[in-house]
N, C-alpha and C positions, 0 to 999 in steps of 0.2 A: 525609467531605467534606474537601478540602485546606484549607487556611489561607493565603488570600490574602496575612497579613499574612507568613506563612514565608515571608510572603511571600519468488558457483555455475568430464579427458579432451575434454567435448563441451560446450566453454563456450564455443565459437569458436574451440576451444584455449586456452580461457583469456583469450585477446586482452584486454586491457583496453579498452573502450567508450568515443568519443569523441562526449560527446553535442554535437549542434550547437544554436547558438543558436534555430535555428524552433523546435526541439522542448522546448525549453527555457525559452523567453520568458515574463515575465511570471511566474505561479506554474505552469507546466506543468509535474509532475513527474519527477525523475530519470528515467532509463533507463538499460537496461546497465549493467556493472561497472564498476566503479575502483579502483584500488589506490593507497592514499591513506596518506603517512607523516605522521601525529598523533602523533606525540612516543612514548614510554614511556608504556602505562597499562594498567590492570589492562582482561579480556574484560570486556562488559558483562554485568552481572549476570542469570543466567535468570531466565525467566518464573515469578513463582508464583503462583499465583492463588486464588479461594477451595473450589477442589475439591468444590462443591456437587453436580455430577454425574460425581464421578468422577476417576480422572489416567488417563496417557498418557505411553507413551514413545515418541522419534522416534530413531533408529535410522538412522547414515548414515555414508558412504565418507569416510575422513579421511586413505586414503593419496596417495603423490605429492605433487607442489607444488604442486596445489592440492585438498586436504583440506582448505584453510581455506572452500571455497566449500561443501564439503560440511554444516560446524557453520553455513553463513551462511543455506543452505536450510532447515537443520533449526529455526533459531530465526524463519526468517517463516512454518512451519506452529504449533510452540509459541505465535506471537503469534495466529494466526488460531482455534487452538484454547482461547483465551482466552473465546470468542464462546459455548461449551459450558458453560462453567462448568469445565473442567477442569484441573488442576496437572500440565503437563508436563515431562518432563527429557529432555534429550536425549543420546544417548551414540553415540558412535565405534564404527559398528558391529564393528571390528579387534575391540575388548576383549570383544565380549561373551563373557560368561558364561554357562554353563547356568542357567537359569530365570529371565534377568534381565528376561523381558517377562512370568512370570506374577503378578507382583502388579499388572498397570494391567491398567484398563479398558477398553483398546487397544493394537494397536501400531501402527509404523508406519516403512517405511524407504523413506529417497531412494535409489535406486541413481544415479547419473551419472559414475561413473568406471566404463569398459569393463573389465570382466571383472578385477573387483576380485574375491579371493579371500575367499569368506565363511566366515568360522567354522563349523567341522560340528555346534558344538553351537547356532549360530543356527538352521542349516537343520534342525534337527530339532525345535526346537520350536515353527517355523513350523508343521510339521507337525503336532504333537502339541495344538499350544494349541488350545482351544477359543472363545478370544474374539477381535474381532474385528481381524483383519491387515488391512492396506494396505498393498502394494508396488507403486512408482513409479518407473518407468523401470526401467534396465537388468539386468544380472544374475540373470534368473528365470530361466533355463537351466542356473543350479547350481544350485535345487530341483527343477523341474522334467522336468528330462532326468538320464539315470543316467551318474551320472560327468560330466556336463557335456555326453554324449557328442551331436552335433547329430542331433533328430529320436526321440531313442530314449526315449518317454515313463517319467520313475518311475510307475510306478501307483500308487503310495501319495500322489503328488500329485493323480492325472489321479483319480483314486477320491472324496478327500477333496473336491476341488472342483467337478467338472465340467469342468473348463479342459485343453486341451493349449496347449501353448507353440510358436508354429509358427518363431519365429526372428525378424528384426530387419528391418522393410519401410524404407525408404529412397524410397518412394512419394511422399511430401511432402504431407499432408493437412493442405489451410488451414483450412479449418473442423471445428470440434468441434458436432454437431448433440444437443443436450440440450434435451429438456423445453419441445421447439415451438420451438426456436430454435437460429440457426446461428450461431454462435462464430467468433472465428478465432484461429488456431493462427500465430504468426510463423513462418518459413521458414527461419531461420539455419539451427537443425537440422533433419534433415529426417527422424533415425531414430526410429523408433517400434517397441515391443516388439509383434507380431501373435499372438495368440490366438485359439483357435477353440472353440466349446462345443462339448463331447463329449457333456454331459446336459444337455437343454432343463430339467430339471424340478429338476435343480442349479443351474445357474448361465444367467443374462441379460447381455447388454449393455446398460447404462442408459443410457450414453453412446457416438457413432459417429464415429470420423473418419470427414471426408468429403473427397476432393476433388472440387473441381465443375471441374474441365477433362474426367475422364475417366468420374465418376462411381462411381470405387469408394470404400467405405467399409467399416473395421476395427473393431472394437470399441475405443475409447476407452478407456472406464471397464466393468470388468465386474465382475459380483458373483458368487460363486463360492458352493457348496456351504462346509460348516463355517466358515462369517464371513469366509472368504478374498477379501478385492479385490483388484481388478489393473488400475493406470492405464496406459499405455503410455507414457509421459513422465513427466517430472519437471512438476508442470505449474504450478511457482516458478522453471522455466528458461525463455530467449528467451520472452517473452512479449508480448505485444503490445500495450505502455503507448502508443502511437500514438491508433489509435481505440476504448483502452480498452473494447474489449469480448471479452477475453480468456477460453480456455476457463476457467481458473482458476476463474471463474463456476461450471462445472458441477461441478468438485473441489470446491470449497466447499461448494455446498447437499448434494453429496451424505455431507457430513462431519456431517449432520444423522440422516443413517440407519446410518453407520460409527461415531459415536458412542451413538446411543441416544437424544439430546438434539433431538424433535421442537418447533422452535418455530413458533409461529402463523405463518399466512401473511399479511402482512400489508406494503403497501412505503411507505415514508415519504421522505423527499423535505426537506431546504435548503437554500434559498440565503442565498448569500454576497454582500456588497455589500463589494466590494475596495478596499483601497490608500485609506480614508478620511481625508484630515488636512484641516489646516489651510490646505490650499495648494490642497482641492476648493472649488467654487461651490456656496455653500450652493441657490441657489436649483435646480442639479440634483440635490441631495438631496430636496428638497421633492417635488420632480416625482416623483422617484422613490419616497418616500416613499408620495404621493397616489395612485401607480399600482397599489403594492403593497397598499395597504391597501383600494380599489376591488374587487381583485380577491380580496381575505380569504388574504392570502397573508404569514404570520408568517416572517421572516428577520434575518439576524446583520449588523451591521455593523462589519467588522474596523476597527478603529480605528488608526492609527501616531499616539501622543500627541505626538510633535516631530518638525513636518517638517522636513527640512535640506538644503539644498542650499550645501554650503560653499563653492563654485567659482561659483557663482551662473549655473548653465547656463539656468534660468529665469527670469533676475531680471537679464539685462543686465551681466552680470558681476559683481552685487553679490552677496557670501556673505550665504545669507538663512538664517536660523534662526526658527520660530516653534511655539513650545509652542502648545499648544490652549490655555491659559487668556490668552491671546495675542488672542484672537480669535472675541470673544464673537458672531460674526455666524454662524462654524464652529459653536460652543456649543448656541445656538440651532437650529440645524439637525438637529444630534443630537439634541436634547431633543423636537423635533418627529417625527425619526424614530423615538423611542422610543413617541411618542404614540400611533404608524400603525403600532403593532405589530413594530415593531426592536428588536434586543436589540445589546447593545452588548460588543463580544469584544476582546481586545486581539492587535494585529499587530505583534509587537517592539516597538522601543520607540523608534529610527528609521527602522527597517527601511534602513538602509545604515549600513556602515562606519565611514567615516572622509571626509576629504579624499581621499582617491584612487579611485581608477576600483574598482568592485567588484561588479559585471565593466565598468559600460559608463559612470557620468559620478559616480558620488558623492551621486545624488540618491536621496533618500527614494523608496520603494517600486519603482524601478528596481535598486538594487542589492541584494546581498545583506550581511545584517545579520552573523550568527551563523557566517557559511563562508566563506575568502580563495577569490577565483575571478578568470581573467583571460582575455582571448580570444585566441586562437591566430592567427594571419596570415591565415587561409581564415575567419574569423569564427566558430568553434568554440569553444563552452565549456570553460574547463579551470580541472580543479577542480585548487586547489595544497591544500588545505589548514585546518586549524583555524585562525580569528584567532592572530594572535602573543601577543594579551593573553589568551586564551581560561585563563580557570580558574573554577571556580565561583563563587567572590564578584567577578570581572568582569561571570559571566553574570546573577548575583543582582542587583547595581546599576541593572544597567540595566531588568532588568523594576522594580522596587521603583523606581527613579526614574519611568518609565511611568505607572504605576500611582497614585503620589500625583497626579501632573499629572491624571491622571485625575478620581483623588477631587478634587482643586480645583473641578475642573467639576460634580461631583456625581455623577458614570458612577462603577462597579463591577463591574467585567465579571470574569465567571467563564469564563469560556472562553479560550483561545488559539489561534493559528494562526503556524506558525512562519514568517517570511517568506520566501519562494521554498523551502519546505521543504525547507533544509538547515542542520544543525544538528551539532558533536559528541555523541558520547557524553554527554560529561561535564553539558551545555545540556541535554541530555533530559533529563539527569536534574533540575536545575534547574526547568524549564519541568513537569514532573510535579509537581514541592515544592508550589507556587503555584498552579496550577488545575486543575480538576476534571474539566476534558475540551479535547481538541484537534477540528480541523475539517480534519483535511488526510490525505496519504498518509505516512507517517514513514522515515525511514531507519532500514534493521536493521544492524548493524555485525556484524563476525565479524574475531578476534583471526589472523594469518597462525603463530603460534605463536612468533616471535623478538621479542615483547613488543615491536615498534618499527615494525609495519606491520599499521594497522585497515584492512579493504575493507569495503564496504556496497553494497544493492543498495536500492532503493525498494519497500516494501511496498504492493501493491494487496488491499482486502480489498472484497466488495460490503455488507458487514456491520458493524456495531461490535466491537471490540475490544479490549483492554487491551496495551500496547509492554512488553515485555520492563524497563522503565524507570517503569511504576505510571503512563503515560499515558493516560486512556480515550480512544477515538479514533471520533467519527462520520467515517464515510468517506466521501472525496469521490473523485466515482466516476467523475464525466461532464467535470472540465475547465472550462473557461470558453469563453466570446462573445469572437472574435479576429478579426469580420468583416474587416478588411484583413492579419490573418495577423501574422507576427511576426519582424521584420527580413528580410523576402522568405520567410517560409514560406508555407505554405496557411492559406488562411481556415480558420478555425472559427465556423460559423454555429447558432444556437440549433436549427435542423434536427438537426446533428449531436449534439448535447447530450442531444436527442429520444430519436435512437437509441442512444447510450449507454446511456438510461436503461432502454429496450425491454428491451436485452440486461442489463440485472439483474432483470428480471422473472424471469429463470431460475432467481432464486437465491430462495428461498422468501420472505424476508425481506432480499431485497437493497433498497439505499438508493439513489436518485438525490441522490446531494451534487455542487452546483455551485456557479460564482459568475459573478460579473458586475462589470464595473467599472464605478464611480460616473459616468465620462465619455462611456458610451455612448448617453446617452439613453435614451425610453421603451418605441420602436416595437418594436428587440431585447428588448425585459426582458418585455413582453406573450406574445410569440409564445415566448419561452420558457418561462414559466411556466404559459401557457394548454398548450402541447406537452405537459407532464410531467404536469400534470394529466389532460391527454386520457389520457396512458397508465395512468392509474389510480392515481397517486400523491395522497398527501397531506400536503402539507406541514406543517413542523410547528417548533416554538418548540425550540430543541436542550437549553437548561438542563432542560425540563420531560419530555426523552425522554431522560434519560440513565440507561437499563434496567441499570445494573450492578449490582454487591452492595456 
């Protein structure tokens, strides 16, 4: 338990991603890439874990100028395969060595750089090994075809697996159909690796691209003869953080039978009560409280212990500052929501800034806390950068200042939630020191190689997991209630949330993690909760589900 008191050739070319504010708003999480200058700092440290079932190695393209996106995919499957119980490492698949995937319990490689030149002692013990491979996206055409040569099967592949490799469709399949349900597949790229089974009684497709304009569909995910898989994408690329119901889905759960590591079927379910201060109406806590507790519905309430609005954009132009011990009507409210079955988590620590815009006025739970951001001319997020003050005992202070304000009040929250989930390296690592589990989707960072430029991309998992940074992480999966949308973007209605959550049914033991903000009233918070439940969820108290070692 921590001690509170320590207290991605075909990446668009690369393009770097310019998220807009709709998709953005509020806590909606990152998308797309960025290439982000954080100062000089050492790669974030890999994934270790407690290898209870096992290690694993991930295995990926790190030629060209961007190799750095190839180590950035490799450490969001090392965090997802945290979820196994297993210690993985990942390595540049350029260096391999002969036999450096037979001591794990798996392997596993991202291809995404076109006809990147593999090691002939990799492809030979792709061949040889007998435990289980996974290869994703590109470059099967240097094991599979002789000499690379197109169409001209090796038999010593086509024998071992059941699989021919038929070349590269360009088709554009939006949905990935797994396990009763249809996925979608984002459209940036469009190519997909096509294979065809040569032995029914070797090898299946588990998983089907599909497109529904024309109706055809390719094998996805297929399983081959001697533990050989074969995804046809990268499927940690272009993925579809929009309406969050991403094939990823179907890669994940079937990382369940490519590992060995069969967990119960079973789907669990929380909510979040958003953006809590001193500056909410106690009595739409109450309400909400009385709704949730009606309905036997146990949930977190992220706390910001000092609200601020230094510019006084609320308050008539008066700079307002109020700590929660400030305002024992707030107090009060929380003590009642704890009553009605709330647990009390901490949300930064003002969750904004400074006095300045960050991105949009300075005020608590509108800006972001832990990441400089400012908006472009067309009203586009753009990310600049780690705070200027950003070092560990910056980021220590301010949780440990939170935190007593807290205990003032008598609250002790063991959980966290990073505000608008964006955070350095260096904060992760902080933000892990202090609490014992997070509620959010995290940033993975990957080193560009000239020690002077980190990218990151946003991690989606349908499952619990452990960050590369010792953070256990309940995933939140479905989004939030935006019924008027988000600076002119599209609503997001508790309907939608519904279906999010449908689409992790796919996943054996996938989570519906969402939230709500305290200002929406009760009529939304019913119809979402009663939705998730219909789909066979069960909600649940998060300190008391945190299934790790």
């Amino acid at each position: 338990m921590k001690s509170i008191a320590r207290t991605f050739t075909m990446l668009a070319l690369g393009a770097a991603a310019v998220v807009s504010v709709a998709q953005t708003g509020g806590h909606k999480p990152l998308i797309g890439l960025d290439v982000l200058h954080l100062g000089k700092q050492s790669k974030p440290k890999r994934t270790q874990h407690s290898g209870k079932h096992g290690s694993a190695i991930v295995f990926y393209d790190s030629t060209s100028s961007f190799g750095w996106a190839g180590d950035l995919y490799a450490q969001m499957l090392a965090d997802v395969l945290t979820h196994f119980d297993h210690t993985t490492v990942t390595e540049a698949v350029e260096s391999y060595k002969a036999g450096d995937m037979k001591k794990y319990n798996s392997a596993y490689y991202l291809g995404f750089i076109y006809n990147n030149a593999l090691p002939q002692a990799f492809l030979t013990d792709v061949l040889q090994d007998t435990k289980p491979f996974c290869w994703c996206g590109f470059n099967l055409w240097e094991l599979a075809w002789v000499n690379g040569q197109y169409q001209v099967d090796n038999p010593a592949f086509v024998n071992k697996t059941g699989i021919r490799f038929m070349g590269l469709d360009e088709t554009g399949y939006a949905q990935v159909a797994y396990n009763g349900t249809n996925l979608n597949k984002n459209q940036t790229t469009l190519t997909e690796g096509a294979v065809a089974i040569s032995n029914p009684s070797q090898a299946n497709a588990v998983a089907t691209s599909v497109s529904p304009s024309t109706g055809a569909t390719i094998p996805y995910i297929t399983q081959g003869g001697g533990n050989f898989w074969y995804v046809a994408d990268n499927p940690f690329m272009d993925q579809d953080n929009t309406a969050l119901q991403d094939r990823q889905i179907a890669f994940d759960d079937v990382l369940h039978q490519i590992t060995g590591v069969n967990h119960a079927t079973q789907h669990r379910a929380f909510l979040r009560i958003e953006d809590v201060s001193a500056h909410s109406d106690p009595a739409q806590l109450k309400a909400i409280a009385d709704t949730l507790y009606a309905e036997k519905i146990p949930y977190v309430v992220c706390v910001i212990p000092e609200f601020m609005d230094p510019n006084g954009v609320y308050y008539n132009g008066v700079p307002t500052d109020i700590p929660m011990w400030q305002s024992p009507a707030f107090v009060k409210a929380l003590q009642y929501m704890q009553s009605k079955g709330g647990q009390i988590i901490m949300h930064g620590y003002t969750h904004q800034y400074s006095n300045v815009d960050n991105a949009f006025d300075g005020v608590s739970a509108d800006d972001f806390e832990f990441w400089r951001v400012g908006l472009t001319q067309d009203g586009a997020i753009q990310y600049i950068g780690q705070i200027p003050e950003d070092s560990p005992s910056w980021v220590h202070r301010r949780i440990i200042t939170g935190l007593l304000e807290m205990a003032l009040c008598g609250f002790f929250p063991t959980g966290w939630n990073t505000p608008h989930y964006a955070a350095s390296p260096m904060d992760y690592d902080e933000f892990a020191n202090d609490f014992q589990y997070s509620l959010d989707r995290a940033l993975v960072f990957s080193n560009q190689g000239d020690g002077t430029t980190m990218n990151y991309l946003n991690l989606f998992s349908p499952f619990t997991y452990t960050d590369e940074h010792g953070m256990y992480h309940l995933p939140e999966t479905c989004g939030y209630v935006a019924p008027g949308g988000i600076l002119g973007g599209p609503s997001t209605l508790p309907s939608d949330l519904i279906n999010r959550a449908q689409a992790n049914l796919a996943c054996r033991d996938g989570w519906a993690g969402c939230y709500y903000h305290w200002f929406l009233g009760t009529d939304l918070l019913k119809q979402l909760v009663d939705g998730i439940k219909g789909q066979g969820y069960t909600f649940v108290k998060p300190s008391a589900h945190i299934d790790n070692n």
